[in-house]
N, C-alpha and C positions, 0 to 999 in steps of 0.2 A: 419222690415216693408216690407211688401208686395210689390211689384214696379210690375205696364201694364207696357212691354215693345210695340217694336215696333209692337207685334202681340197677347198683351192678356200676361198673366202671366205666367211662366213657372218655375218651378223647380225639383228636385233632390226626385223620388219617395221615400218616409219614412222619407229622412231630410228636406227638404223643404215643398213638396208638399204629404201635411197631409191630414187624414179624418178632423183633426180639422181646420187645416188652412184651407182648402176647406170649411167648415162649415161655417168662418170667411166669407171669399170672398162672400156666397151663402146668406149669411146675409148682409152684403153691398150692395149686387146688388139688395136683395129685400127691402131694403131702398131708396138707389137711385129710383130703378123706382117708387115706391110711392112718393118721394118728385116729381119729375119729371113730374107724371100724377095726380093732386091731388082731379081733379075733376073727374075721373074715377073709375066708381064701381068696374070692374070687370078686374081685370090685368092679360095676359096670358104668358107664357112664353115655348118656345119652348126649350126643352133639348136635345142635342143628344152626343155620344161618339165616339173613334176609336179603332183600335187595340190591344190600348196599357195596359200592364199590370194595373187591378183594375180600366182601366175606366169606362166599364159598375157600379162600385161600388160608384165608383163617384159621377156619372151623378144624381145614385138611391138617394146618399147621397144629392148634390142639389137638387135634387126636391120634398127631405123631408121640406128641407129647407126654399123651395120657398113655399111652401105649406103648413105652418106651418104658415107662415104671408099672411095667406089668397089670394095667388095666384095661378090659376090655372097655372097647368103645363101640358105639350104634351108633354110625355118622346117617343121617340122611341126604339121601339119594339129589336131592335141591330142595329149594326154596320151603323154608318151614318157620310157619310163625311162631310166635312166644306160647302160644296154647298148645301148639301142637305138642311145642319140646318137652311142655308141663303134663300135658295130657300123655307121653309116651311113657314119660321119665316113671309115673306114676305105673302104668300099665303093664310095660316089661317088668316091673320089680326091680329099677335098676337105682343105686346107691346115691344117684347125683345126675344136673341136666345143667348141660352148656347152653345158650343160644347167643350166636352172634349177632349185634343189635345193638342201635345206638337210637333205639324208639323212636321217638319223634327229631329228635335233632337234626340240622342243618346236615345235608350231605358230605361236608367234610367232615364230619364223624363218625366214629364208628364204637360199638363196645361189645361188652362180654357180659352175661348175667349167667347166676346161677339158678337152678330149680331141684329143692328138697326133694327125696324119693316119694314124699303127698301131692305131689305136682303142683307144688305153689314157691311164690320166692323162698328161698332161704332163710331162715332166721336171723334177726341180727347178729346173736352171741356167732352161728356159727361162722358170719360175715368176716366179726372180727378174728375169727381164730386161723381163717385164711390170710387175713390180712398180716397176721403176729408169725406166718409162716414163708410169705412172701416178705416181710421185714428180714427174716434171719437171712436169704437167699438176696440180698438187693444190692450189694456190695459185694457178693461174693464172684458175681461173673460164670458161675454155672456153666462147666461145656456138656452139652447137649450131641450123643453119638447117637443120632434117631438112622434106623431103617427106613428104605421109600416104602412109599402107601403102599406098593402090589407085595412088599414082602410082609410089611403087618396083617395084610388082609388073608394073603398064603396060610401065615401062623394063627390067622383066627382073633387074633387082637382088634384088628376093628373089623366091622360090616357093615355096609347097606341098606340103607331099608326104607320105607316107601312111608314119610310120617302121615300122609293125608287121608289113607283111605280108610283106615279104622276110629280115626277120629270123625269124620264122616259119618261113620258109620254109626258113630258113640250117639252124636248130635239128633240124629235120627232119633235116637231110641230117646231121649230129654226133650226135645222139640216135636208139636205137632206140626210139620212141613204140610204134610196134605192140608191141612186146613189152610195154610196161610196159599200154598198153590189155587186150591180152591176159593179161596174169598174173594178173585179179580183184581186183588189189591197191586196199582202199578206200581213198583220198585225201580230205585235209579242208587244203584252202588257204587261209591266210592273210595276205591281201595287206597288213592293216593300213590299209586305208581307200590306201594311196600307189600309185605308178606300175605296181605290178602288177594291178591292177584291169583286166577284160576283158581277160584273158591266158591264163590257163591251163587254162578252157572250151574251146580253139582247138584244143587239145593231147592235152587230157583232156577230153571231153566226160562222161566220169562221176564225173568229180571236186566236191566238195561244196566249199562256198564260205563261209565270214565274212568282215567286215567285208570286206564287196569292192564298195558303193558309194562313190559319187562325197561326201567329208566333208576340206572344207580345214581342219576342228578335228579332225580322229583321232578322233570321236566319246568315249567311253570310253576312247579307249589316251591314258596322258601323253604318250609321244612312240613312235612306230612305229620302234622298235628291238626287233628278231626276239631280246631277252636271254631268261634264265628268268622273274625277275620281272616284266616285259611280257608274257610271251603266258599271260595267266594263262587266258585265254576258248579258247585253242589247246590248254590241255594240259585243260584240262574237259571240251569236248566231243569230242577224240579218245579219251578213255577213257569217257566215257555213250555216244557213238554208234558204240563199239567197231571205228575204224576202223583199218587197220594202220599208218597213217604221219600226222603231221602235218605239212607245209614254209609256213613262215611268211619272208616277204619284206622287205623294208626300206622306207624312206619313198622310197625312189628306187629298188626292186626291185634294189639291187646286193649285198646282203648276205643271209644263208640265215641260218636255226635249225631244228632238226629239234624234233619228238617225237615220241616210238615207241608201239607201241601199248597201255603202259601209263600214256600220260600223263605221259611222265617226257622232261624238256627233253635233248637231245642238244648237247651245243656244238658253237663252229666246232674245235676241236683233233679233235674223233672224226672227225668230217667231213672233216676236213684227209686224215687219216691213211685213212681208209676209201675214200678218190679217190687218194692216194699207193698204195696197194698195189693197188688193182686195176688202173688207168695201170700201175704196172709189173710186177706179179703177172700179170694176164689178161690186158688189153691188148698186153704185152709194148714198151711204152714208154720209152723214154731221155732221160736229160737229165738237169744238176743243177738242186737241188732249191734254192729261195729263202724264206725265212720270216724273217717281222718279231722282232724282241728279245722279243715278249709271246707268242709260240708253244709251244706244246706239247715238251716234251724229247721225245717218242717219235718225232718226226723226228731228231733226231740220231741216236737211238736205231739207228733202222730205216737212215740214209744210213750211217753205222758198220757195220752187217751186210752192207750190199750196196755197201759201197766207192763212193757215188754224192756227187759236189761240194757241199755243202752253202754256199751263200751265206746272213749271218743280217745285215738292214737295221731301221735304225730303224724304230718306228711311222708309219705311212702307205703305202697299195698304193702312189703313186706311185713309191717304190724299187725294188718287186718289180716295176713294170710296167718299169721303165728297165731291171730285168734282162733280162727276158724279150723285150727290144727288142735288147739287146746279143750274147746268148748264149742256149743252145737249152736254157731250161728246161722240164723235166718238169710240176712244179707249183708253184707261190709262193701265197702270202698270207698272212695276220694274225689274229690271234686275233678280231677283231671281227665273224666271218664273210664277210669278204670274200676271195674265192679264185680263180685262174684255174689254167688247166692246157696243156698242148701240144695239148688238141684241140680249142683254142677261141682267139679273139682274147684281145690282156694286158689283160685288164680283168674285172673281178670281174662278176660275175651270178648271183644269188640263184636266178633261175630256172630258167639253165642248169641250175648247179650241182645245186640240188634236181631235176631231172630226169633227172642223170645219177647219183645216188644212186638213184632208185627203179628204173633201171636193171641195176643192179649185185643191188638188190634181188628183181627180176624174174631176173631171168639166172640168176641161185645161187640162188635159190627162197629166202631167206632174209630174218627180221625183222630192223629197223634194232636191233634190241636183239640178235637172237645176231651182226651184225656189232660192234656197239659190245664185247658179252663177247668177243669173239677177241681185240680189241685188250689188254684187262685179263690173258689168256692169254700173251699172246706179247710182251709189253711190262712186263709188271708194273702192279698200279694208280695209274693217273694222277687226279688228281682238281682241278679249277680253280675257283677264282671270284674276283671283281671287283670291288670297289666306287671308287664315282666321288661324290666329296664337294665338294662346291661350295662354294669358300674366294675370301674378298677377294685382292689382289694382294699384303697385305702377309702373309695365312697362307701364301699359297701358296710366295712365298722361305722363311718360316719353316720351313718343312717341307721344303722343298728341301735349304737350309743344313744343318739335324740332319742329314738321309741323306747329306749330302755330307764328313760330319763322319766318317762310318763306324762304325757302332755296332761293336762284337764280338761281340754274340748278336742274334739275337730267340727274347723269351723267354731260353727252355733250349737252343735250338740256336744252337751255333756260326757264324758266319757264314763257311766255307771259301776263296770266290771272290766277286770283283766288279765286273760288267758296266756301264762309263759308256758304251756307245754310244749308249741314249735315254734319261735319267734315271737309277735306279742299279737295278738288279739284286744282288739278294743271294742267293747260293746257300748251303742249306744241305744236310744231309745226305737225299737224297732228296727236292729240294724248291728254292722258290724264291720269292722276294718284288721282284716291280718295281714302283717309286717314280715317276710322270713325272706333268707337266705335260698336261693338254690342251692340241691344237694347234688346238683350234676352238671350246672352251668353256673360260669359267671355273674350271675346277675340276682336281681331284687325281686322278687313277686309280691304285686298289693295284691289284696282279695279282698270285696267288701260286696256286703249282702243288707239289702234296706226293701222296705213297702212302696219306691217308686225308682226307676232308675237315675232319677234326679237325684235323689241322697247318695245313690250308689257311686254317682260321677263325683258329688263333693265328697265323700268320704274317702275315696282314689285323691283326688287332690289335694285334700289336705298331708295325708299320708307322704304323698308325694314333696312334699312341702319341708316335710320333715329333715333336717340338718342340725 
């Protein structure tokens, strides 16, 4: 059975993620949205794809699909990231948004996400009620009498259309571009071979470029995840071609990673916090603030000083997007680089995002490195890292069970407080170790957050220890 993890469905191109299984999925979601809209004539739905191998074939394959139970479909014309399809989905007024995309994962994957008519993830409830609809259809074998594309397109059921240049257009009117054009500021972007490719030329015309051809293998990258240990090609040549910033993108341009102009990886927690205070520092912006269970404490930190709502969601933007759909959030997102804010649609954008960073940077005439030192000034030092270790399904309870078991140290530190919202969270003195499950891969994720990166390695290790 098919399982939405925390980002939409993913699997293994040719064993999992089939022309048929896709056929499946394209048929449940055009159920669901019928049950969902039952009083509405005319249902549209926006489709777009990314880089990756067979997903223009995909996308073509859904929106036979979709269109075959009497829904229009807006396919785009090629390559279109995750913001785009959010940013269209939103703009047409259209019922629902496809994007073909298996984010950051290994090039043998590939998957399917949804995006709400507010141009953010879908909600859970409505995740599951495609899911309770792809359930009744999974056994039943479905035949499928679809029309070729040129007769759908004849009858007006699907069309064309050009997702980049009004979102462009959008970013223009959110973003002061001239300024960042004009500050001198050298830029070295890396799209990672995925959806950001022929982007940020449009924007930054002097902006310097890697892996920014068309590669459905990542050429070199194992998987186009904007982490420290991925962009190892991003933090070399922004320190030999001594430029001042480096903003690296995801496999579906939804997710950011910085590095500064000494070569040194900036995570998504500085970055968090660096668009938290100028939103409400200079901007002079309002709202409470949403962050996933894996976040940075310096937003506590900082909503504690300035008396601002702090809502904290499990792993997946889909939570933070459901906030920022409900209630007038400032900024939300997750340690994985993915973020949005009140001057943009609820959906994460790498692009955005990193260009409203070198904004901030241009404006205050200041390197993303003496922003990152302010934060160590006025927060005390925070220091993170990650690892994601790929376990069968019987290590994986294994390790589940131990954490759930509750140690009383790791290591030498005590374990004070402990967080079951996603996984377990252990707090110690100045510090922190989360335990969880992937919701879209095989494997483990530690996270642990301490005042030197020394804590941070034993608190991974001990973690890791865990049986």
């Amino acid at each position: 059975m098919i399982k939405f993890g925390t980002d939409g469905w993913r699997g293994v191109i040719a064993r999992d993620f089939t022309f048929d299984n896709v056929r499946l999925v394209a048929l449940a979601t055009a159920k669901y949205l019928v049950n969902a809209n039952p009083a509405k004539e005319h249902l549209t739905v926006v489709v777009g794809y990314d880089t990756r191998f067979l997903s223009k074939q995909f996308a073509e394959e859904t929106a036979l699909v979709l269109a075959s139970q009497g829904i229009r479909v807006e396919l785009t014309n090629g390559i279109s990231s995750t913001p785009q399809v959010s940013f269209q989905t939103k703009a047409k007024g259209a019922d629902l948004g496809v994007i073909i995309t298996a984010s950051h994962n290994p090039a043998i994957y590939n998957g399917y996400k949804l995006k709400a008519s507010y141009g953010g993830p879908s909600k859970p409830e409505d995740i599951a009620a495609l899911e309770a609809e792809l359930k009744k259809i999974w056994n039943k074998s479905p035949k499928f009498n679809l029309k070729s594309l040129d007769d759908y397109i004849k009858y007006q059921f699907i069309k064309y259309f050009d997702s980049k240049v009004s979102y462009l257009r959008y970013i223009r009117k959110k973003i002061d571009i001239d300024a960042i054009n004009q500050s001198g500021l050298k830029v070295l972007y890396d799209p990672m071979h995925g959806s950001g490719i022929n982007t940020i030329k449009e924007l930054l015309p002097n902006a310097d470029e890697i892996h920014a051809d068309y590669n459905p293998s990542f050429g070199n990258i194992d998987h186009p995840e904007p982490i420290d240990e991925v962009l190892i090609d991003l933090k070399a040549n922004v320190k030999n071609g001594k430029y001042d910033v480096g903003v690296a993108t995801d496999g579906d341009a939804d997710r950011i990673g910085l590095v500064d102009h000494e070569g040194t990886f900036v995570d998504s927690h500085k970055i968090f916090m660096i668009l938290l205070k100028y939103l409400y520092e200079t901007k002079k912006k309002r709202g409470a603030v949403a962050k996933t269970v894996s976040l940075t404490s310096m937003v506590n930190l900082f909503c504690e000083k300035h008396k601002i709502k702090l809502y904290e969601t499990p792993v997946g933007f889909k939570h933070v997007a459901k906030l920022m759909v409900e209630d007038k959030i400032l900024i939300g997102g997750e340690e994985s680089g993915g973020l949005s804010s009140i001057v943009h649609i609820p959906e994460r954008d790498g692009i955005f995002n990193g260009l409203l960073v070198l904004e901030i940077m241009a404006k205050k005439n200041k390197s993303l490195k003496q922003l990152c030192d302010e934060l160590d000034e006025e927060f005390g030092v925070h220091r993170f890292a990650r690892r994601d270790v790929y376990v069968s399904e019987a290590q994986k309870n294994q390790i589940l069970s131990a954490a759930k078991n509750t140690p009383e140290k790791l290591g030498t530190f005590p374990i004070t407080k402990i967080n079951t919202l996603d996984g377990y969270k252990f707090f110690v003195d100045k510090g922190w170790l989360l335990i969880r499950a992937s919701g879209t891969e095989p494997l483990i994720r530690f996270y642990a957050e301490g005042d030197s990166i020394t804590k941070v390695n034993i608190l991974l290790d001990e973690g890791m220890k865990l049986k």
